[in-house]
C-alpha positions as CSV (number, residue, x, y, z in Angstrom):
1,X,9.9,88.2,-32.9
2,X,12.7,89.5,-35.2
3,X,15.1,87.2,-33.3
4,X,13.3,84.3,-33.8
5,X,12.5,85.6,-37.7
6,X,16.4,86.0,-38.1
7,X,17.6,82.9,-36.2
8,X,15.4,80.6,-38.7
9,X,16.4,82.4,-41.5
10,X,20.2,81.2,-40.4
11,X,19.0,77.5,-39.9
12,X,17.5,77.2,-43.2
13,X,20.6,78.6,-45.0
14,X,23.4,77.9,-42.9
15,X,23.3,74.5,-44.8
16,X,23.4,76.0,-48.4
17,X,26.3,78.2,-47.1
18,X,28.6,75.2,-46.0
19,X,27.6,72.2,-48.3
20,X,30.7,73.5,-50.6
21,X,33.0,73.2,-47.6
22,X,32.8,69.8,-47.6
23,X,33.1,67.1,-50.6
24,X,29.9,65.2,-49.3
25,X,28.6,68.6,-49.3
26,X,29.5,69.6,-53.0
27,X,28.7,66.0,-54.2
28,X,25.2,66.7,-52.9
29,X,24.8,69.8,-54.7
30,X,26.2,69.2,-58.1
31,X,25.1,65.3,-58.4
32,X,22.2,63.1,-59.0
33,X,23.8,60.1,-58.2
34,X,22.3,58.6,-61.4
35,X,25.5,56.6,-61.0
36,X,25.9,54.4,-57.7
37,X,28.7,55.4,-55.7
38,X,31.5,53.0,-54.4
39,X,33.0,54.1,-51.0
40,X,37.0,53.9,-50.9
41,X,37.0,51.1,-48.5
42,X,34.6,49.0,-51.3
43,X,37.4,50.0,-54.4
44,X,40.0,48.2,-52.1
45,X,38.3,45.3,-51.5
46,X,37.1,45.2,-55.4
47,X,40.0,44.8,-57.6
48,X,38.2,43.2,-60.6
49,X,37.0,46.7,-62.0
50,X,38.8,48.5,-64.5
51,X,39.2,51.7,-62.8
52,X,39.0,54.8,-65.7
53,X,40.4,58.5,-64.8
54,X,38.2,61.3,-66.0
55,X,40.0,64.2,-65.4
56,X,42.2,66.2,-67.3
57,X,45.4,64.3,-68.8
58,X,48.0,67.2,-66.8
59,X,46.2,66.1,-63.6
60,X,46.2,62.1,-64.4
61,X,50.7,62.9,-64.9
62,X,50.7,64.3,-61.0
63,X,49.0,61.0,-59.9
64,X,46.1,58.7,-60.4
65,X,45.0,55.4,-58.6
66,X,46.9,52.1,-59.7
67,X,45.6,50.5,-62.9
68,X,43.6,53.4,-63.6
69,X,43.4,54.3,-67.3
70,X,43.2,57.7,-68.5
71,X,40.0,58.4,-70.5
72,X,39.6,61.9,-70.0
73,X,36.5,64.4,-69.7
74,X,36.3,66.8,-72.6
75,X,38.1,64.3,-74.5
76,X,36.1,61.5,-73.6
77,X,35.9,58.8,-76.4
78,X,33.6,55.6,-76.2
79,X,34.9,54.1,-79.2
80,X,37.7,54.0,-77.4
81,X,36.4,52.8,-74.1
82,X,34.9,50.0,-76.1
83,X,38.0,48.6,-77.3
84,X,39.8,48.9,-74.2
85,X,36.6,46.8,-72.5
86,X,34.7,45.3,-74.6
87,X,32.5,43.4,-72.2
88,X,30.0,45.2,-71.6
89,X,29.0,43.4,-68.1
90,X,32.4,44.4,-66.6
91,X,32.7,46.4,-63.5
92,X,34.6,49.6,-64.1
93,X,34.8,52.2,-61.7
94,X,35.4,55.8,-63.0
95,X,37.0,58.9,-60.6
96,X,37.9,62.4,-61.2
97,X,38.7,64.4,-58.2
98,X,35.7,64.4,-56.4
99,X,33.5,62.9,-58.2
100,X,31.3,65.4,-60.1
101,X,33.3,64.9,-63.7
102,X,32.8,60.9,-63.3
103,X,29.4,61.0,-62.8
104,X,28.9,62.8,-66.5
105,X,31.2,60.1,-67.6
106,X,29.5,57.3,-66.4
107,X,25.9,58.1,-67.4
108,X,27.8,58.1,-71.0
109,X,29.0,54.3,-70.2
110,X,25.6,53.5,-69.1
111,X,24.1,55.0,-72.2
112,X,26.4,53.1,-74.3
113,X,25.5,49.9,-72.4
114,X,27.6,49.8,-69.8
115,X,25.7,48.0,-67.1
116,X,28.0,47.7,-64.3
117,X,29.6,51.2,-63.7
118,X,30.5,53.3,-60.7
119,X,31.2,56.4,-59.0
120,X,33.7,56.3,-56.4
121,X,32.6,58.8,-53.7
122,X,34.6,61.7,-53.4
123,X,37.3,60.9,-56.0
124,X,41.3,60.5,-55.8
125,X,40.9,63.8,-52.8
126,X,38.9,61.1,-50.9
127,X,41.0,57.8,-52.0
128,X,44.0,60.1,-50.2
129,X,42.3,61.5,-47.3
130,X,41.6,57.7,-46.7
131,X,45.5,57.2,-47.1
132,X,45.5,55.2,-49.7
133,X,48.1,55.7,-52.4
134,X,48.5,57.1,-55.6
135,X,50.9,56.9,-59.1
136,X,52.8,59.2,-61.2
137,X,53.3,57.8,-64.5
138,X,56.4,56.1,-63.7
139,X,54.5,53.8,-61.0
140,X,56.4,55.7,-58.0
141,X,53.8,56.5,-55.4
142,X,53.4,60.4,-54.0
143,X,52.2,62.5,-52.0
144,X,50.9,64.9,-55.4
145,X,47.6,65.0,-56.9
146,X,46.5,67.9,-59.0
147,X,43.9,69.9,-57.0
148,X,42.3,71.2,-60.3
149,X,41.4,75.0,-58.5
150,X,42.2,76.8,-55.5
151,X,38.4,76.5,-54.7
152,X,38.1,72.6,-55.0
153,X,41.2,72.6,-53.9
154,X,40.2,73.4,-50.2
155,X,38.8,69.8,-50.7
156,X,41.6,67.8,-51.4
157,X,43.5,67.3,-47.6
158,X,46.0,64.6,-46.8
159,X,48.2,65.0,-49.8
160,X,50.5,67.6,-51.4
161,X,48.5,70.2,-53.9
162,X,49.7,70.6,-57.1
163,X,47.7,73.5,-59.3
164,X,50.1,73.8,-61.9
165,X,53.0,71.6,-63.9
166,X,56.0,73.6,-64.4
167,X,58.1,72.5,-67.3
168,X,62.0,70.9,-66.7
């Protein structure tokens, strides 16, 4: 009877336990998905959205997607959002690295009136794991992305971890 008592007891929570392994995992437990996703594979075949980088401005200098505009996360500015679209009906796409920081970020576009915005699922650590390629800010493409922590950094596979930026 305790078997069975303990072997439930490691169903139930085995899932709790690895959900943070795993970005689909993570996304599920710190998201509401109050802003629809866009899969990687969509983004690519999508290239009418102003896409808008969320995270911090050291981690935007490692890399960031092409075309992407900083915009920050703790330094987020509508006003300034507005003037860089205006149109409130345009499709923009926002990112961080997984996608927990661009959800915040685009439940303030929608509350501004932003009516076409979304999430891309799992961030620049899923754009790479797909292969696809990212910037610096001279337009080279690399193998770098900021991995933001050595704990969401476990997350980010398929590209070349960078926690820090050493100065010159």
């Amino acid at each position: 009877m305790h078997f069975k008592l303990f072997y439930i007891a490691v169903l139930f929570f085995m899932p709790f336990v690895f959900s943070q392994k795993t970005i689909d995992g993570t996304l599920a437990k710190f998201n509401t998905q109050s802003v629809p996703y866009i899969s990687v594979n969509e983004l690519k075949n999508h290239n009418q959205s102003f896409l808008l980088d969320t995270r911090k401005k050291e981690e935007f200098n490692v890399s960031h997607l092409s075309q992407a505009h900083w915009v920050g996360y703790e330094t987020f500015n509508i006003a300034a959002v507005e003037q860089l679209i205006p149109d409130k009906n345009s499709s923009i796409v926002v990112y961080c690295s997984i996608g927990v920081r661009s959800e915040d970020i685009g439940e303030k576009l929608k509350k501004a009136g932003y009516s076409n915005v979304k999430n891309l699922y799992g961030g620049i650590f899923q754009w790479k794991a797909d292969g696809e390629l990212v910037f610096d800010p001279s337009g080279n493409s690399t193998e770098k992305v900021h991995a933001f922590s050595k704990q969401w950094g476990k997350l980010l596979t398929n590209a070349q971890k960078i926690y820090s930026i050493k100065p010159e």
